[in-house]
Structures are given as structure tokens and as C-alpha cells.
PDB file of N, CA, C and O in Angstrom:
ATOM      1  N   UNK A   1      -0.600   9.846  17.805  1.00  0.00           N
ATOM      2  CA  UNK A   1       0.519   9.596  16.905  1.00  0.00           C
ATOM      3  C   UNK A   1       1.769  10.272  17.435  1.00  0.00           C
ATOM      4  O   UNK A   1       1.820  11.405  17.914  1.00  0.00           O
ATOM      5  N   UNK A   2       3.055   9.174  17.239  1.00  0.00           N
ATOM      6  CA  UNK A   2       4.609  10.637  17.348  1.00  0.00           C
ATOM      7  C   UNK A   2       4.747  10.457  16.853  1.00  0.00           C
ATOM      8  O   UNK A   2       4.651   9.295  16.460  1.00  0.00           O
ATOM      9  N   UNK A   3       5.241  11.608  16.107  1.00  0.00           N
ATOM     10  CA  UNK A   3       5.839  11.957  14.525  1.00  0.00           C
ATOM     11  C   UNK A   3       7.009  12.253  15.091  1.00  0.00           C
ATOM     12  O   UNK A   3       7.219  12.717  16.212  1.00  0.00           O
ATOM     13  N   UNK A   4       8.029  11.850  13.945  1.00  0.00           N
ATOM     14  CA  UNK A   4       9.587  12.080  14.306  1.00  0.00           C
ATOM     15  C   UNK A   4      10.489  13.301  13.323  1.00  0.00           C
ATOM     16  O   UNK A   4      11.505  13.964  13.532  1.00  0.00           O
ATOM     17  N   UNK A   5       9.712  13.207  12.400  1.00  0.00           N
ATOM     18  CA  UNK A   5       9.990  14.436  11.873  1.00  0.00           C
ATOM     19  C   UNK A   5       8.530  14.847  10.593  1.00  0.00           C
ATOM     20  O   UNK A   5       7.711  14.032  10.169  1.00  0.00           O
ATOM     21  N   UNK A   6       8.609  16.177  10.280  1.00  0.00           N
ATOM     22  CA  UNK A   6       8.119  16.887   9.646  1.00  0.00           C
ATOM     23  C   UNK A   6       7.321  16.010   8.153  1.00  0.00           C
ATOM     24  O   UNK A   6       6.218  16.364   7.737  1.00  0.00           O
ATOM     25  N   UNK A   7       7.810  15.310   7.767  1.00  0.00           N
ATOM     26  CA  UNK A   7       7.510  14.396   6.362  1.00  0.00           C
ATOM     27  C   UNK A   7       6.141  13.569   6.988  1.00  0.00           C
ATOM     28  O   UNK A   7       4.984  13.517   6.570  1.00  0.00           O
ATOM     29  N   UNK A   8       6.881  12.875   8.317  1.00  0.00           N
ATOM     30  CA  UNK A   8       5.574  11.824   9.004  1.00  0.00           C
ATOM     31  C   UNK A   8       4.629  12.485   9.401  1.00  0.00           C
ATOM     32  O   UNK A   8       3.753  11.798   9.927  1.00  0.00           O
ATOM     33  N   UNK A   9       4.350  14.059   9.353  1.00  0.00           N
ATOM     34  CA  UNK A   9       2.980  14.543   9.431  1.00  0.00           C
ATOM     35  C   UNK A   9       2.408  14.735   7.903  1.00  0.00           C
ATOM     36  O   UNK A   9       1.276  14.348   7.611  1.00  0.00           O
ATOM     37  N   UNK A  10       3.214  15.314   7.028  1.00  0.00           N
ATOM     38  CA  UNK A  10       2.398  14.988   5.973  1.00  0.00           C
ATOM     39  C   UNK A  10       1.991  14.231   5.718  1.00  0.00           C
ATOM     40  O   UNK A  10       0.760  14.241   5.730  1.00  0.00           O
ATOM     41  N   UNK A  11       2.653  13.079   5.320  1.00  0.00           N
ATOM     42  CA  UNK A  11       1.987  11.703   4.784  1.00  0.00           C
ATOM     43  C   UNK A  11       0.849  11.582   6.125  1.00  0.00           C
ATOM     44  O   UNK A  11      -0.335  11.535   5.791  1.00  0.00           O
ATOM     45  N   UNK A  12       1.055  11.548   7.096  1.00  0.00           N
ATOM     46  CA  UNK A  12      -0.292  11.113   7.987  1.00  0.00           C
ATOM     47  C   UNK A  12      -1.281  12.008   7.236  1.00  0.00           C
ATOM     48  O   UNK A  12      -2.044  11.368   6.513  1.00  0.00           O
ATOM     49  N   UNK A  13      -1.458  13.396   7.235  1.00  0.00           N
ATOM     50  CA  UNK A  13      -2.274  14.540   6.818  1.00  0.00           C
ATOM     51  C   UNK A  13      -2.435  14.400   5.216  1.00  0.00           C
ATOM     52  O   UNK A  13      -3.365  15.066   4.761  1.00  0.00           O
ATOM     53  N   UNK A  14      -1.716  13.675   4.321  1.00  0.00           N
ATOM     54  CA  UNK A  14      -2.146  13.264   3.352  1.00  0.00           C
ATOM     55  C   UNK A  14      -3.055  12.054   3.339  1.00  0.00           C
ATOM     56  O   UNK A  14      -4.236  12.029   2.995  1.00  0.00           O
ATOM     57  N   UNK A  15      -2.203  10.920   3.830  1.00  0.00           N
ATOM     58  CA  UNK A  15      -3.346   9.711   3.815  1.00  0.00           C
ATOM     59  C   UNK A  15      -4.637   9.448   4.792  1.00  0.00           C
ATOM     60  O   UNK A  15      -5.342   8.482   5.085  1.00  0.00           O
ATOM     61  N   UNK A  16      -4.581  10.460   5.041  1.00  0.00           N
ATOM     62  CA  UNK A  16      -6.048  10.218   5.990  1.00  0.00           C
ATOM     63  C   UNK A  16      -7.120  11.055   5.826  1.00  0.00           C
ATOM     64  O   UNK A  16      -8.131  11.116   6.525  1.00  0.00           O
ATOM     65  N   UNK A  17      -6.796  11.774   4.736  1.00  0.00           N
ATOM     66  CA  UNK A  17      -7.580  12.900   4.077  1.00  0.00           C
ATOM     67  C   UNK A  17      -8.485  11.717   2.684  1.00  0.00           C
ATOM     68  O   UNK A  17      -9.602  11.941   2.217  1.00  0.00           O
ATOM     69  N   UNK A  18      -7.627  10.597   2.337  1.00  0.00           N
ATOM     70  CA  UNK A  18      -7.602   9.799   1.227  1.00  0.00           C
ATOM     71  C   UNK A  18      -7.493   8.461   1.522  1.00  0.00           C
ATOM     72  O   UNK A  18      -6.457   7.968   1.968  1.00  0.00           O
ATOM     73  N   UNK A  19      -8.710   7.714   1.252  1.00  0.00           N
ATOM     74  CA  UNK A  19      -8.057   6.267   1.825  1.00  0.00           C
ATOM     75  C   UNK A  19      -7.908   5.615   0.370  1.00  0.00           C
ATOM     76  O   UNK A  19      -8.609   5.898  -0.601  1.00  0.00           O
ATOM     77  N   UNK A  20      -6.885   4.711   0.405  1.00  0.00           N
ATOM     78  CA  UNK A  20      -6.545   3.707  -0.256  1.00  0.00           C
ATOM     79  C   UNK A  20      -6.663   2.199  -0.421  1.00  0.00           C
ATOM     80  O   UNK A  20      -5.864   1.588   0.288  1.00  0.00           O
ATOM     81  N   UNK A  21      -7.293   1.599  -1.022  1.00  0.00           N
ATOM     82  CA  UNK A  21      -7.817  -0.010  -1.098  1.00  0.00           C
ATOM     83  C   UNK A  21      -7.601  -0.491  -2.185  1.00  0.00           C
ATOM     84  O   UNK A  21      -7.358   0.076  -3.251  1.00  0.00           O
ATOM     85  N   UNK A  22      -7.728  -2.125  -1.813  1.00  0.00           N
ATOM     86  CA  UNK A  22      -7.329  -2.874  -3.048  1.00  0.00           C
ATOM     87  C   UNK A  22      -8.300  -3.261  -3.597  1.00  0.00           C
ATOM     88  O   UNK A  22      -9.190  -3.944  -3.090  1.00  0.00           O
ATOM     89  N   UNK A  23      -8.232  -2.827  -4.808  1.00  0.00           N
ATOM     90  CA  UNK A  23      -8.981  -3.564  -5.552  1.00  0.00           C
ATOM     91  C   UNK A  23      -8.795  -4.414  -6.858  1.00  0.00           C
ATOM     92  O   UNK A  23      -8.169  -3.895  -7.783  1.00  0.00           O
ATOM     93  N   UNK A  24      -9.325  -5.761  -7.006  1.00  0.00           N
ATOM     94  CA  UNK A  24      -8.466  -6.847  -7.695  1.00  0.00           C
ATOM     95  C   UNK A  24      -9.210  -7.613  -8.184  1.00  0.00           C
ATOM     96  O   UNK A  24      -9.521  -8.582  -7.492  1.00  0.00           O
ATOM     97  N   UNK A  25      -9.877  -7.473  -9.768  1.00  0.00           N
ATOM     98  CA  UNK A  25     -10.547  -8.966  -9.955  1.00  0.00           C
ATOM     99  C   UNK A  25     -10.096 -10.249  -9.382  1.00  0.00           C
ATOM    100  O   UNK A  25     -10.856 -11.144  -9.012  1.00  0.00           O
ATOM    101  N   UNK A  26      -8.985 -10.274  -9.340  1.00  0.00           N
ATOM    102  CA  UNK A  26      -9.394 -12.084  -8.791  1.00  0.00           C
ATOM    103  C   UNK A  26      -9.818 -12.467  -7.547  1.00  0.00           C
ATOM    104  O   UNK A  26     -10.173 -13.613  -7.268  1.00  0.00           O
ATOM    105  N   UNK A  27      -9.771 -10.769  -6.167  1.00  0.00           N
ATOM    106  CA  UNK A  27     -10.337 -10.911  -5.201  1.00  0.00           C
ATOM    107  C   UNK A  27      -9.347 -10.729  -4.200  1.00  0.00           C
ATOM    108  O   UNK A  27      -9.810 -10.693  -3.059  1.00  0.00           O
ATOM    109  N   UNK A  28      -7.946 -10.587  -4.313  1.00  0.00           N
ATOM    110  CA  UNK A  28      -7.004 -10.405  -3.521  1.00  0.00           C
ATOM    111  C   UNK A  28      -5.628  -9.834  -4.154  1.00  0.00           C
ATOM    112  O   UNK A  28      -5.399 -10.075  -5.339  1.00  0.00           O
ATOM    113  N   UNK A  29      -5.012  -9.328  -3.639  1.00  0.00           N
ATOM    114  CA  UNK A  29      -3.460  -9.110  -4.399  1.00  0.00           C
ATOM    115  C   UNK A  29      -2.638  -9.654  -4.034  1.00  0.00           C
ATOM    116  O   UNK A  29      -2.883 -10.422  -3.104  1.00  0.00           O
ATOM    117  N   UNK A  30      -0.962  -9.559  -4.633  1.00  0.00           N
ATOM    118  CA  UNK A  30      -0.387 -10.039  -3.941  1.00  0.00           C
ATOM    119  C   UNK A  30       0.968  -8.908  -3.643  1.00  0.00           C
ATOM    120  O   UNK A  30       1.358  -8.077  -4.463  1.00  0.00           O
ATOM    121  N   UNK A  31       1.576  -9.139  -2.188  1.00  0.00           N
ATOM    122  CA  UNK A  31       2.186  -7.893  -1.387  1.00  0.00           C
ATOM    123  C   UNK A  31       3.638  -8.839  -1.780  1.00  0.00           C
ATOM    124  O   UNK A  31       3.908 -10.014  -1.531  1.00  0.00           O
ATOM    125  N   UNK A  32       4.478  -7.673  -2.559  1.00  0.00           N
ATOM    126  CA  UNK A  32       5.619  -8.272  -3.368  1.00  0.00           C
ATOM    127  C   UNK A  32       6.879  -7.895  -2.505  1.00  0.00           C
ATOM    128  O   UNK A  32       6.930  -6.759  -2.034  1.00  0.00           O
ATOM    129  N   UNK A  33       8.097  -8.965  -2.227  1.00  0.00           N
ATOM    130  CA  UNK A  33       9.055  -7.482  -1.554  1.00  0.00           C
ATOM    131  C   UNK A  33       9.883  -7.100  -2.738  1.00  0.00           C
ATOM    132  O   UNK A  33      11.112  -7.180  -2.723  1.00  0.00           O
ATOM    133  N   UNK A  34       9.346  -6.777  -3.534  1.00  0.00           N
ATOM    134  CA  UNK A  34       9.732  -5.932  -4.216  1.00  0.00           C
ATOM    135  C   UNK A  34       9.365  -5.267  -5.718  1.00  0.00           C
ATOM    136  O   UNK A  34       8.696  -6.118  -6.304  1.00  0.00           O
ATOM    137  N   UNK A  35       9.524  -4.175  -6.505  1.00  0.00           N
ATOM    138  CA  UNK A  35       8.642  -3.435  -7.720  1.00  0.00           C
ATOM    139  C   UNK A  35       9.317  -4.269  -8.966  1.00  0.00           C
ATOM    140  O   UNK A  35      10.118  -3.827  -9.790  1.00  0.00           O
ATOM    141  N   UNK A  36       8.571  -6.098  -8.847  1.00  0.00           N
ATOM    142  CA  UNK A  36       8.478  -6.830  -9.995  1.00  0.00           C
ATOM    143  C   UNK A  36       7.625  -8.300  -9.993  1.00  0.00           C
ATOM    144  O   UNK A  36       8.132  -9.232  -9.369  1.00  0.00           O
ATOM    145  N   UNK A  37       6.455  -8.487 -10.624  1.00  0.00           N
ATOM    146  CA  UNK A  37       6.285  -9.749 -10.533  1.00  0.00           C
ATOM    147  C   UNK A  37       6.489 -11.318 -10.573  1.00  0.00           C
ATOM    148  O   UNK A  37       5.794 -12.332 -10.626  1.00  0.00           O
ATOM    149  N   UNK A  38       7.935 -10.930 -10.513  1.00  0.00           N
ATOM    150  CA  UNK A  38       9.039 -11.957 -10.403  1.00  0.00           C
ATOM    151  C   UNK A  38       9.937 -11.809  -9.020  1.00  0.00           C
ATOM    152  O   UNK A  38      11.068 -12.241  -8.796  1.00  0.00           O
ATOM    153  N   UNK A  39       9.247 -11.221  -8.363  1.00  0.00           N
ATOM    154  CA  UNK A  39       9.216 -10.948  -7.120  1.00  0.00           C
ATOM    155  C   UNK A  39       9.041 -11.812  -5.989  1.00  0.00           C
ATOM    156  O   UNK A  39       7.979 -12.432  -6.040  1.00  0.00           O
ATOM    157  N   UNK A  40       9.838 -12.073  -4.861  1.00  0.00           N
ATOM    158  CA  UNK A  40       9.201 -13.315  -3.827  1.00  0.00           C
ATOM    159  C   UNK A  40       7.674 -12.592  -3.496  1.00  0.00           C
ATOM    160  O   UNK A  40       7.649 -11.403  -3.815  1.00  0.00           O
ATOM    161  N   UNK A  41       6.698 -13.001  -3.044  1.00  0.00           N
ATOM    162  CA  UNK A  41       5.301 -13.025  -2.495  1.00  0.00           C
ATOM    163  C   UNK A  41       5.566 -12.876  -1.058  1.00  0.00           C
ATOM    164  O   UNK A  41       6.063 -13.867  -0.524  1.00  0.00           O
ATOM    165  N   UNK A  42       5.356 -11.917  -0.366  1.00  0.00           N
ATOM    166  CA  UNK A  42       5.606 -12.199   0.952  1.00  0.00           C
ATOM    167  C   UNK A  42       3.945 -12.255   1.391  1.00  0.00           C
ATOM    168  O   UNK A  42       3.821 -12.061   2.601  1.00  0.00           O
ATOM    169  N   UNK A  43       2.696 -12.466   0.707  1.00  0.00           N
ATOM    170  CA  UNK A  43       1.637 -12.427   1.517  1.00  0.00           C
ATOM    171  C   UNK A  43       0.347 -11.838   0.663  1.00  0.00           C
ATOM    172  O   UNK A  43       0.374 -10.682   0.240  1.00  0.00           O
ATOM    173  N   UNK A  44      -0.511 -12.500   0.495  1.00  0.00           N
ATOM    174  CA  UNK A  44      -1.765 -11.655   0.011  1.00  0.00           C
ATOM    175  C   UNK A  44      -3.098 -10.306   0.915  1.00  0.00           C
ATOM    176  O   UNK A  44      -3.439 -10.131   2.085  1.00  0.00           O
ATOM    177  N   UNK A  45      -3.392  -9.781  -0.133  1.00  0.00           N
ATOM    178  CA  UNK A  45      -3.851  -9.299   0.789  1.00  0.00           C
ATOM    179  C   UNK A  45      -5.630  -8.844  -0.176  1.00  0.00           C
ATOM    180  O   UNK A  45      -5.786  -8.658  -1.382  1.00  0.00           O
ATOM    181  N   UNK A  46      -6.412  -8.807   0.658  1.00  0.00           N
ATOM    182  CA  UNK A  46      -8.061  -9.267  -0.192  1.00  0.00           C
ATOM    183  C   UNK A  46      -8.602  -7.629  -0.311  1.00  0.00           C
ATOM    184  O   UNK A  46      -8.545  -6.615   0.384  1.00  0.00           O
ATOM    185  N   UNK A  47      -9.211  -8.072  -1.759  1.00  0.00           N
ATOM    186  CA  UNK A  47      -9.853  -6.852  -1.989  1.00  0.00           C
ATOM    187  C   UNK A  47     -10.664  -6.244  -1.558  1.00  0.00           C
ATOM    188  O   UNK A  47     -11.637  -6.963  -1.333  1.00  0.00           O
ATOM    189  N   UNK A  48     -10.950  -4.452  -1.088  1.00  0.00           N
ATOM    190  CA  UNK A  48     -11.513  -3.834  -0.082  1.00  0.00           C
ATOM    191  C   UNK A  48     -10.911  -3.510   0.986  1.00  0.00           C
ATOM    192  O   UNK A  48     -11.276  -2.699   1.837  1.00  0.00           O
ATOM    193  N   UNK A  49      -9.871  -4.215   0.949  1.00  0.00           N
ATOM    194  CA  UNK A  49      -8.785  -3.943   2.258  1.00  0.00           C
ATOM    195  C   UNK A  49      -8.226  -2.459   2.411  1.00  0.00           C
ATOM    196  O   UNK A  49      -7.596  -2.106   1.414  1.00  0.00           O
ATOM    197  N   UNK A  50      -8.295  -1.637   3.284  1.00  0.00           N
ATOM    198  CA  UNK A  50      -8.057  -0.239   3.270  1.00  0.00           C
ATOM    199  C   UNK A  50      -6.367  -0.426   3.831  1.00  0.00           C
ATOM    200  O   UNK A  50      -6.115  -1.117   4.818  1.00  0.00           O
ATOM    201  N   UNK A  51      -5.003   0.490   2.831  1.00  0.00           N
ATOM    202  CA  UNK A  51      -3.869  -0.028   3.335  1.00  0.00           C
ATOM    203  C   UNK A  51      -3.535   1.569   3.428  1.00  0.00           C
ATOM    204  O   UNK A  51      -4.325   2.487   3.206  1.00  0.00           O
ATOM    205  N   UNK A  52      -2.212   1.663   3.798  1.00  0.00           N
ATOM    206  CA  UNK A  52      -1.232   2.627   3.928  1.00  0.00           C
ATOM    207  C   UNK A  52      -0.454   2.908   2.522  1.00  0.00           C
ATOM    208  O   UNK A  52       0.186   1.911   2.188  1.00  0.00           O
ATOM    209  N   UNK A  53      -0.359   3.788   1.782  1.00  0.00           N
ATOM    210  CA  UNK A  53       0.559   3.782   1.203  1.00  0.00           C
ATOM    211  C   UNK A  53       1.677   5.101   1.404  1.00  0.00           C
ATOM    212  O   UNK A  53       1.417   6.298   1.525  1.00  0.00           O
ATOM    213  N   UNK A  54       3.255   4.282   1.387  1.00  0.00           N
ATOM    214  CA  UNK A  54       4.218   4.557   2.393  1.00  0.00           C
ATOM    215  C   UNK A  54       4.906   5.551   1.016  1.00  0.00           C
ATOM    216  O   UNK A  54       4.860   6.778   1.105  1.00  0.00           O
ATOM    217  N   UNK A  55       5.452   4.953  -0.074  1.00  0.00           N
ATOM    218  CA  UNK A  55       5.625   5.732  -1.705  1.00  0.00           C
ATOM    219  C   UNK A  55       4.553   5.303  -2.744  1.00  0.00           C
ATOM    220  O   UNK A  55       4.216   4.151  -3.017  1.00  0.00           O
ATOM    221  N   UNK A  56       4.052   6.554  -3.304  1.00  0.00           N
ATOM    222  CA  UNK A  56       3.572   6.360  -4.248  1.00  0.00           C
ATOM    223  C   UNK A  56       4.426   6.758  -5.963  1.00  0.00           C
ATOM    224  O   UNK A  56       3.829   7.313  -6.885  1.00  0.00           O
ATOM    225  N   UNK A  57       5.241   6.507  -5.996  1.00  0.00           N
ATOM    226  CA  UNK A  57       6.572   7.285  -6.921  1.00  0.00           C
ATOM    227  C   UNK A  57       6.824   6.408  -8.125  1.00  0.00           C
ATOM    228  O   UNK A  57       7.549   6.829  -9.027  1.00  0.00           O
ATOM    229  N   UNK A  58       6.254   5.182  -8.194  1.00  0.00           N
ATOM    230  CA  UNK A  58       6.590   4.547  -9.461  1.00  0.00           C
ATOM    231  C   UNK A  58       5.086   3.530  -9.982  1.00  0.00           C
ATOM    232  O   UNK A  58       3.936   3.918  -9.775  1.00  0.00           O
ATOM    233  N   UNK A  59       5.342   2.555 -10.488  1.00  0.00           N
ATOM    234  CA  UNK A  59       4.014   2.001 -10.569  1.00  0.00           C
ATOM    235  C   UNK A  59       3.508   0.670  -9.704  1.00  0.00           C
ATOM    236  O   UNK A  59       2.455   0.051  -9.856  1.00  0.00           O
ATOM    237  N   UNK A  60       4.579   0.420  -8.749  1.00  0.00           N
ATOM    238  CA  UNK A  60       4.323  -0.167  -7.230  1.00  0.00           C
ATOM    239  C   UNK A  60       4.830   0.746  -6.452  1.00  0.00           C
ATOM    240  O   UNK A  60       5.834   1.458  -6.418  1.00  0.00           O
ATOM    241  N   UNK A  61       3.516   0.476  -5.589  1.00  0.00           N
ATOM    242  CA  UNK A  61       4.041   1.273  -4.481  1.00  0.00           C
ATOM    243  C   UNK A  61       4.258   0.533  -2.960  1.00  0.00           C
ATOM    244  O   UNK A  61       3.624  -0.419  -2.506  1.00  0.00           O
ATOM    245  N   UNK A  62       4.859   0.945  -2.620  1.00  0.00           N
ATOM    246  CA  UNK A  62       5.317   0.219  -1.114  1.00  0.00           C
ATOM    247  C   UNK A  62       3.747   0.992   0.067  1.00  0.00           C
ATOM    248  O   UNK A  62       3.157   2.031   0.363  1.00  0.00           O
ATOM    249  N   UNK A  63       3.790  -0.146   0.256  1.00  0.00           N
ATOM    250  CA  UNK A  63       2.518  -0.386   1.165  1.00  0.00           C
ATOM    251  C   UNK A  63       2.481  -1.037   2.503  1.00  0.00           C
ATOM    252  O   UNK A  63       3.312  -1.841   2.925  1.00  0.00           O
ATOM    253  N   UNK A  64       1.413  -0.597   3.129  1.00  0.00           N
ATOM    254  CA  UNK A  64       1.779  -1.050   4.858  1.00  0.00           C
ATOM    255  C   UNK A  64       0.563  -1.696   4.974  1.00  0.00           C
ATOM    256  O   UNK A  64      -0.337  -0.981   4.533  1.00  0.00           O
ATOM    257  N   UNK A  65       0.136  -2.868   5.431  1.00  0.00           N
ATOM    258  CA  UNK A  65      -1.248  -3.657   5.885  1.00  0.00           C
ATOM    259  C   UNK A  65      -1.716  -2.810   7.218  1.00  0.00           C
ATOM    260  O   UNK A  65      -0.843  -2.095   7.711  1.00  0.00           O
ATOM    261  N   UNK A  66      -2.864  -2.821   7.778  1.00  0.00           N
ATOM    262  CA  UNK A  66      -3.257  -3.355   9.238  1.00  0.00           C
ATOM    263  C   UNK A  66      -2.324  -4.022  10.152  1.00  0.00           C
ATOM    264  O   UNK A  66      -2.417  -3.674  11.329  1.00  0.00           O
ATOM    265  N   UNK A  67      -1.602  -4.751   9.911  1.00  0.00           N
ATOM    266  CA  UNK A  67      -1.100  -5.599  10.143  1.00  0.00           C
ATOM    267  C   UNK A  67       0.361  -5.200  10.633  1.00  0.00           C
ATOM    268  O   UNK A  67       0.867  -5.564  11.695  1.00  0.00           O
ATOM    269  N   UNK A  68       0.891  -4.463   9.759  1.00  0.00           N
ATOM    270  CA  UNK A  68       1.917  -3.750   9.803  1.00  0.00           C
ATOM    271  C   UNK A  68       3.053  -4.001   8.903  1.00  0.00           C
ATOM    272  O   UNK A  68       4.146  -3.446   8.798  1.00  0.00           O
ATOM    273  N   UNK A  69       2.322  -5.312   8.075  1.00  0.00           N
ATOM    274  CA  UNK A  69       3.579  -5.703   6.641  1.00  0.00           C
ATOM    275  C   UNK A  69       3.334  -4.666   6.078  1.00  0.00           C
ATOM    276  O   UNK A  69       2.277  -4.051   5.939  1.00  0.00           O
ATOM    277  N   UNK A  70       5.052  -4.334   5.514  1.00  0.00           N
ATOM    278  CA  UNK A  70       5.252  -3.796   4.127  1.00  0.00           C
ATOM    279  C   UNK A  70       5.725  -4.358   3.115  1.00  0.00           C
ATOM    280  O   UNK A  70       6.601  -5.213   3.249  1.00  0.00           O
ATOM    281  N   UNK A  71       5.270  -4.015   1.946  1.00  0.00           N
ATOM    282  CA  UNK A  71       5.653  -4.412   0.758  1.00  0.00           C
ATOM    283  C   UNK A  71       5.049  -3.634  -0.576  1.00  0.00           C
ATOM    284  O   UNK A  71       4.520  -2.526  -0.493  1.00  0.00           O
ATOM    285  N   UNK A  72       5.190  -4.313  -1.731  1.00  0.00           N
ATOM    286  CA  UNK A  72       4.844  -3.787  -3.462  1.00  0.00           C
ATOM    287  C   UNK A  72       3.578  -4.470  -3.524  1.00  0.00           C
ATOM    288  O   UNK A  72       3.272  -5.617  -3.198  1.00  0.00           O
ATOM    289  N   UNK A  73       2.723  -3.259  -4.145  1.00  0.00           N
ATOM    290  CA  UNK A  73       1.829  -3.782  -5.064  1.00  0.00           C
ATOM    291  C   UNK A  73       1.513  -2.841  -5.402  1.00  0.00           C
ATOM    292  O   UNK A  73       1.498  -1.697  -4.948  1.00  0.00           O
ATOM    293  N   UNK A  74       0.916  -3.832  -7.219  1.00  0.00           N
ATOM    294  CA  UNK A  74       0.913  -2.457  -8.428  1.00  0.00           C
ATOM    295  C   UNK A  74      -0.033  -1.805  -8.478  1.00  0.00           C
ATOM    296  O   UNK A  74      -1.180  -2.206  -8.278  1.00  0.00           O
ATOM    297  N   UNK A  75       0.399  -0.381  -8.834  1.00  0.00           N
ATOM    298  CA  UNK A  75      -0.583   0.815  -8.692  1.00  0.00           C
ATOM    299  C   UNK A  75      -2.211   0.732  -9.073  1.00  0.00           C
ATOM    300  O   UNK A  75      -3.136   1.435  -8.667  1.00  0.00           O
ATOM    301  N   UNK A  76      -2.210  -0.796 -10.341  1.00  0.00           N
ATOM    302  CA  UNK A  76      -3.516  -0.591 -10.963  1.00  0.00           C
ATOM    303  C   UNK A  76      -4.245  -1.348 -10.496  1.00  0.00           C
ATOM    304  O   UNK A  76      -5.313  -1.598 -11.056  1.00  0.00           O
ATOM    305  N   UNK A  77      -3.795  -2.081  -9.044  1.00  0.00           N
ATOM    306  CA  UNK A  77      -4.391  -2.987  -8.293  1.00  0.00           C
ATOM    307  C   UNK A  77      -4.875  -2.098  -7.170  1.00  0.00           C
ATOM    308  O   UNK A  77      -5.578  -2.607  -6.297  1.00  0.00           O
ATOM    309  N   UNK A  78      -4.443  -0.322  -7.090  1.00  0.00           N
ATOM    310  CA  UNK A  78      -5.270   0.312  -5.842  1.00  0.00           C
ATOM    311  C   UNK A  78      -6.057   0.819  -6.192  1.00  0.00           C
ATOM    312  O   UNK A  78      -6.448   0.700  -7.353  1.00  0.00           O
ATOM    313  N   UNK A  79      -6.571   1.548  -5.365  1.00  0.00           N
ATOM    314  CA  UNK A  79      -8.139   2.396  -6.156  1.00  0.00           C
ATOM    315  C   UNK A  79      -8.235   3.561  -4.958  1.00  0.00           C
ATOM    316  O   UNK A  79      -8.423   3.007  -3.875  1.00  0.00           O
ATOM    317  N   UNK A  80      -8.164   4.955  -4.848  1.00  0.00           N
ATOM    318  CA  UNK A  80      -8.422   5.718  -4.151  1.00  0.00           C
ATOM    319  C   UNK A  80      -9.704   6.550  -4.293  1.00  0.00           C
ATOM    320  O   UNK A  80     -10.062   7.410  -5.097  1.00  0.00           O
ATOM    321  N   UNK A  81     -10.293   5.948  -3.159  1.00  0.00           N
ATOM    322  CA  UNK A  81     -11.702   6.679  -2.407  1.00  0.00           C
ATOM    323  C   UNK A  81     -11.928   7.630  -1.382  1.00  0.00           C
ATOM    324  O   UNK A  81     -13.078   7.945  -1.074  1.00  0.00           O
TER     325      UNK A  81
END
């Protein structure tokens, strides 16, 4: 990893201590650009999926795929294991 400053080691040293996944009765979520479900959809993403989360500060949080999309999805759609 390069870290560029001091914050990007915490969050690494936080989220990897903690993983984060989706979990979603209907089997997938959806990755919002932005904290409302009136929101464009930029992309789903399926439940079990282990993501990044970039803020956790409101009740979406901005999230990073595998993949490397970011976007919203709501807090009661993650589940930390």
C-alpha cells in the first residue's frame, strides 16, 4: 500500500481489522451516486459482496467495490463481520 497521508492508514488499519458486506433481501443492492433513493443508480452490487467503506457518517455511506466504483448505499443494507 502508499499511503499519502496519516488518515489513509487509519481507515486501512480500521477496515481491515473489520470487513464489511452487503447484505440485502432481495439479493443485491443498489450503489447510488448519491445519500437518496431518488438517486441516479450507478450499478448493483450482490449480496455477500465484501466492500470498502470510504465514510461511514450518515445513514449512506460512500462505498468502494472490488472493482473500484464508488458510491451510496444505505447503512441497513451493510452488515459488519
Amino acid at each position: 500500500h502508499d499511503f499519502d497521508n496519516p488518515k489513509e492508514i487509519i481507515d486501512f488499519l480500521f477496515n481491515s481489522s473489520r470487513g464489511y458486506y452487503i447484505e440485502d433481501p432481495d439479493g443485491y443492492s443498489n450503489i447510488r451516486a448519491d445519500k437518496s433513493t431518488s438517486s441516479k443508480i450507478l450499478s448493483r452490487i450482490k449480496s455477500g459482496e465484501k466492500i470498502d467503506v470510504l465514510d461511514d457518517t450518515s445513514n449512506w455511506y460512500l462505498i468502494k467495490t472490488k472493482e473500484g466504483l464508488k458510491g451510496y448505499v444505505h447503512k441497513s443494507r451493510i452488515k459488519i463481520k
